[in-house]
C-alpha positions as CSV (number, residue, x, y, z in Angstrom):
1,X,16.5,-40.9,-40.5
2,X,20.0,-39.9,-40.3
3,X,21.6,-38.8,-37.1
4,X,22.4,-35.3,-38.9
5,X,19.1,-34.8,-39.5
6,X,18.0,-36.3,-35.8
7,X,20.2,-33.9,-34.7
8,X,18.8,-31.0,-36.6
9,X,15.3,-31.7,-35.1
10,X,16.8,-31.5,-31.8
11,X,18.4,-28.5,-32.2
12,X,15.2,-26.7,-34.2
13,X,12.9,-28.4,-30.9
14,X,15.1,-26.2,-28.7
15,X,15.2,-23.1,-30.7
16,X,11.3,-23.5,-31.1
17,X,11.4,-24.0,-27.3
18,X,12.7,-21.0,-26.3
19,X,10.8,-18.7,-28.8
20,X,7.6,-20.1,-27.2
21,X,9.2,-19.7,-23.6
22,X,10.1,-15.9,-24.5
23,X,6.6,-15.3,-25.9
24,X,5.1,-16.4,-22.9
25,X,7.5,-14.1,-20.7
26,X,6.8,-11.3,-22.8
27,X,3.2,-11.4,-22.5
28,X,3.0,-12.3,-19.0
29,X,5.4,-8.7,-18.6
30,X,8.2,-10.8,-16.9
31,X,10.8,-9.6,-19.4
32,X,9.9,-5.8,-18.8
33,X,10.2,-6.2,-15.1
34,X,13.2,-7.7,-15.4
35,X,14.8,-5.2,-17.4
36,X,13.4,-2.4,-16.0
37,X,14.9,-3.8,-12.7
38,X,18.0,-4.1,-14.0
39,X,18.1,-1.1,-15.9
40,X,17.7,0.8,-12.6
41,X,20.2,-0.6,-10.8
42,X,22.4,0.5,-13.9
43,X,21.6,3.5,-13.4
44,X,22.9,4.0,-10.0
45,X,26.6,4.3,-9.4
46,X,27.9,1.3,-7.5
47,X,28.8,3.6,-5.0
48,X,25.4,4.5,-3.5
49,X,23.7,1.8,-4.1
50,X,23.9,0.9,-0.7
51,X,22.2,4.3,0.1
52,X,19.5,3.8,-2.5
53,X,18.4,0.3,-1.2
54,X,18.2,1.5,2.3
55,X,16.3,4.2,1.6
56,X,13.8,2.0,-0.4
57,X,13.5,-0.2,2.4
58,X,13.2,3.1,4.8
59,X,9.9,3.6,2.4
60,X,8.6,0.2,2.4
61,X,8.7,0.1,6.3
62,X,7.3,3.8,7.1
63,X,4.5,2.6,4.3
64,X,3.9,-0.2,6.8
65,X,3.5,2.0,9.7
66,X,1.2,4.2,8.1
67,X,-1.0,1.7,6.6
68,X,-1.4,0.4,10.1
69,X,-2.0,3.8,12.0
70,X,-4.7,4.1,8.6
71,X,-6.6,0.5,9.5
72,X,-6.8,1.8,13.1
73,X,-7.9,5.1,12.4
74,X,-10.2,4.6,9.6
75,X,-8.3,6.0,7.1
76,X,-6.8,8.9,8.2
77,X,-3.0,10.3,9.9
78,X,-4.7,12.6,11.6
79,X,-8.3,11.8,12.1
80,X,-11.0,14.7,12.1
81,X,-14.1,15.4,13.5
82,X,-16.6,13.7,13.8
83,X,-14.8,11.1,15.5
84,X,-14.7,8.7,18.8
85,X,-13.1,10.2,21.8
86,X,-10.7,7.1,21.1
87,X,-9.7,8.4,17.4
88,X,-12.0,6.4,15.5
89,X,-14.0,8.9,12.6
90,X,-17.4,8.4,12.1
91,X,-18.5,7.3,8.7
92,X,-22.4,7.9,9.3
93,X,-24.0,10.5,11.3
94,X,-26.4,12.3,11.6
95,X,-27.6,10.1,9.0
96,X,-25.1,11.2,6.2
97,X,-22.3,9.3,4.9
98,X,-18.7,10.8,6.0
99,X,-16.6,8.3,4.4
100,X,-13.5,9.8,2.8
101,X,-12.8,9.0,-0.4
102,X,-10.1,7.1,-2.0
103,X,-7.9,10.0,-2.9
104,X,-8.2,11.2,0.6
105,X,-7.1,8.3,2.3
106,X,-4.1,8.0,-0.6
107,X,-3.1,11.7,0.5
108,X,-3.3,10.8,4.5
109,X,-1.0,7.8,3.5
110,X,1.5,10.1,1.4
111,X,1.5,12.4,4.4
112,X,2.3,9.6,6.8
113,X,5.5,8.7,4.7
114,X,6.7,12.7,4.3
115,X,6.1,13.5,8.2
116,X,7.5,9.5,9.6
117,X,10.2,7.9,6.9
118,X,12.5,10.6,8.5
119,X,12.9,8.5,11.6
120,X,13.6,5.5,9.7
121,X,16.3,7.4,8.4
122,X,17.8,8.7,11.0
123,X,20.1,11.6,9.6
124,X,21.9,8.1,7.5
125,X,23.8,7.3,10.5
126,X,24.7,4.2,8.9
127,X,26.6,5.9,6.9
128,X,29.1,8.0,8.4
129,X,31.7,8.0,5.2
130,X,29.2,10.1,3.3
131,X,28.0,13.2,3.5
132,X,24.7,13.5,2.6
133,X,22.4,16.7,2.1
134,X,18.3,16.0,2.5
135,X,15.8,17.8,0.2
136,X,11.8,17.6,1.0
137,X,10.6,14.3,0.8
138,X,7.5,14.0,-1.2
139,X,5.0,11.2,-1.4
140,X,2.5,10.1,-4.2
141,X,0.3,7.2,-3.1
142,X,-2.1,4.7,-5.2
143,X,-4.2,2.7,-3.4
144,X,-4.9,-0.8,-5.8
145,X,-6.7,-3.9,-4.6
146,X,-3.7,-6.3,-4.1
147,X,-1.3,-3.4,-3.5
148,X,-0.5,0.2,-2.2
149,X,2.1,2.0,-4.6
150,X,4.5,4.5,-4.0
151,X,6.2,7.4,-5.6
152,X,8.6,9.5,-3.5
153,X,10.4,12.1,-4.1
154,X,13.6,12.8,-1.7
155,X,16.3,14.5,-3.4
156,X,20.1,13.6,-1.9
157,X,23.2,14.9,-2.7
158,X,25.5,12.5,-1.7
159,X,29.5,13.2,-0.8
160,X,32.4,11.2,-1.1
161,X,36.2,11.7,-1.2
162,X,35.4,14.7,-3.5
163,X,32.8,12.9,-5.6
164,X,29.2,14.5,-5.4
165,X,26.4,11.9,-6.8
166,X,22.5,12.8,-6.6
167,X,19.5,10.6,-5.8
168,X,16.1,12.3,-6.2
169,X,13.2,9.4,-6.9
170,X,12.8,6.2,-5.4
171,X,9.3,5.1,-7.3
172,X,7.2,2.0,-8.2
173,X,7.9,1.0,-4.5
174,X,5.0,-1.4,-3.8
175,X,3.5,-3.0,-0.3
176,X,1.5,-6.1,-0.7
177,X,-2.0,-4.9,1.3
178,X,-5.5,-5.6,-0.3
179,X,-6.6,-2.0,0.8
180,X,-8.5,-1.2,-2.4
181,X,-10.6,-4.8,-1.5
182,X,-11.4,-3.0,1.8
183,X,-11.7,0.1,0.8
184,X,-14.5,-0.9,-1.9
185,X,-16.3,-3.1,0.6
186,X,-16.8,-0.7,3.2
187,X,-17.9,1.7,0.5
188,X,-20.9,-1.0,-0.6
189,X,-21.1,-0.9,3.7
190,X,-21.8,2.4,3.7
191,X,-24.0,2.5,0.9
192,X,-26.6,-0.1,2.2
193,X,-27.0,2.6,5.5
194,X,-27.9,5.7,3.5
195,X,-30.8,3.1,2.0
196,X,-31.6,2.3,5.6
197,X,-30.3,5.1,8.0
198,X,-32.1,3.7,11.2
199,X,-31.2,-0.4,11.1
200,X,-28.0,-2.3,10.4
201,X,-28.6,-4.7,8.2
202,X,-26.0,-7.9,9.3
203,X,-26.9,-10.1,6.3
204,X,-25.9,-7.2,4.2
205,X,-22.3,-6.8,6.0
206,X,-21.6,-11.0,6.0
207,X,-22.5,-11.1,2.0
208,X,-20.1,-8.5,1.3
209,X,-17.3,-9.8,4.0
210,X,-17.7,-13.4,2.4
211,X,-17.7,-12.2,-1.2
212,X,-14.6,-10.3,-0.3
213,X,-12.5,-12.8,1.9
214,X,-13.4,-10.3,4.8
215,X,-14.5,-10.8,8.2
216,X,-16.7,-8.1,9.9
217,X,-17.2,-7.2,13.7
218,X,-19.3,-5.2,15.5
219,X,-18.9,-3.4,19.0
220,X,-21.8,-1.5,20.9
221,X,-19.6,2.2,21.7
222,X,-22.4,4.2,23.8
223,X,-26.2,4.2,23.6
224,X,-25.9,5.6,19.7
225,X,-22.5,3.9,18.4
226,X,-21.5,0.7,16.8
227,X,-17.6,0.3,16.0
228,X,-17.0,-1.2,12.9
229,X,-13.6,-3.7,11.8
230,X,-12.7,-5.2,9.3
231,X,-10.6,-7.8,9.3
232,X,-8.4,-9.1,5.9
233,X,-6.1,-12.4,7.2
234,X,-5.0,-12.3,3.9
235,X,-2.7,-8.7,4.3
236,X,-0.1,-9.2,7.3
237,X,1.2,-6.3,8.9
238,X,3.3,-7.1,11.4
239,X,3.3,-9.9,11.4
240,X,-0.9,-9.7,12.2
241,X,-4.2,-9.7,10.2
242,X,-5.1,-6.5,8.7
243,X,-7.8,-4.3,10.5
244,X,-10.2,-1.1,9.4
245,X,-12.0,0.9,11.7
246,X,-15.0,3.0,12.0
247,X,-17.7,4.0,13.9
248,X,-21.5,4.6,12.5
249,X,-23.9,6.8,14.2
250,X,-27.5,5.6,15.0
251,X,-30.8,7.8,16.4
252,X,-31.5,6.6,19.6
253,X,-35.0,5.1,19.9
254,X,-37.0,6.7,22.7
């Protein structure tokens, strides 16, 4: 074999090489991400970029907050009735599930981020060379297992030396927070109690917290009460293991 035709196979290997390695980054959605990434940061003016990242990270930390105020209060921003005196809702009483759904806790999350990424914000006085005008924030939340994903809308007119740009969405911002693991296992929680509204069956809770990666407490709260948590050490938020909290409400045997 000649060295021109060595050389060829080399350079065919390569080629070959790198089709394969594109293939493989295609399918695995690498590419996309990539170029969607880079396509937004195209799209903003150099200018504000600045503005745009620090609003993205405004959203990633308020999402924080309010997944944390969620794990404490079983769900909810503002938790209703029936609940603990200590905030804590009831997810059976009176032997009837009161478990919110998915959607629900997704909407008390959204309203977290439009009533608290304000303070995060702080009027942007970080950035004193702009003159910014604020529209209504608002927040689209979907809960995933690995994930919490958010959509927010907060329209800005930004002001500079006579040049007026506009930022409106900030979306695909995703927290790392196996909620949707949680969420589902407390559902298959709940659903073992309406089969058996006067027991607690413990085998029950430590199959599903072991299939799940969970870990599951239980706290006597008054003659009728158990707290529930749920701990995932697999989702940090700051910088701690993730906890969800409720309370079930038991007869009282006379």
């Amino acid at each position: 074999m000649g060295k021109a035709q060595a050389t060829l196979y080399v350079i065919l290997g390569i080629i070959l090489a790198f089709i394969v390695l594109f293939v493989v980054l295609f399918q695995t959605g690498v590419i996309e991400s990539l170029t969607k990434q880079q396509e937004s940061k195209l799209a903003i003016p150099p200018q504000i970029q600045a503005i745009d990242g620090f609003v993205k990270g405004c959203i990633e930390t308020t999402a924080n907050g309010a997944l944390y105020r969620i794990g404490q209060q079983g769900g909810y921003f503002i938790v209703p009735k029936p609940s603990t005196e200590f905030g804590i809702p009831y997810y059976f009483v009176k032997e009837k599930s009161h478990m919110p759904s998915k959607e629900r806790i997704e909407k008390e999350i959204s309203l977290y981020l439009n009533e608290e990424l304000f303070f995060c914000i702080r009027n942007f006085a970080i950035f004193p060379d702009f003159e910014i005008e604020q529209g209504k924030i608002g927040t689209k939340t979907q809960i995933r297992d690995n994930e919490v994903v958010l959509d927010v809308d907060y329209p800005l007119t930004i002001t500079k030396a006579g040049t007026t740009f506009k930022l409106e969405e900030f979306n695909d911002i995703k927290v790392s927070a196996r909620l949707g693991v949680v969420y589902s296992s407390v559902s298959k929680m709940i659903e073992r109690q309406l089969k058996d509204k006067e027991n607690i069956c413990i085998s029950c809770l430590v199959d599903i917290g072991i299939e799940n990666d969970l870990s599951v407490d239980m706290f006597n709260f008054e003659p009728d009460s158990v707290i529930f948590v749920i701990t995932d050490k697999n989702t940090q938020i700051y910088k701690e293991d993730y906890e969800f909290v409720f309370a079930n409400q038991y007869k009282v045997q006379r």
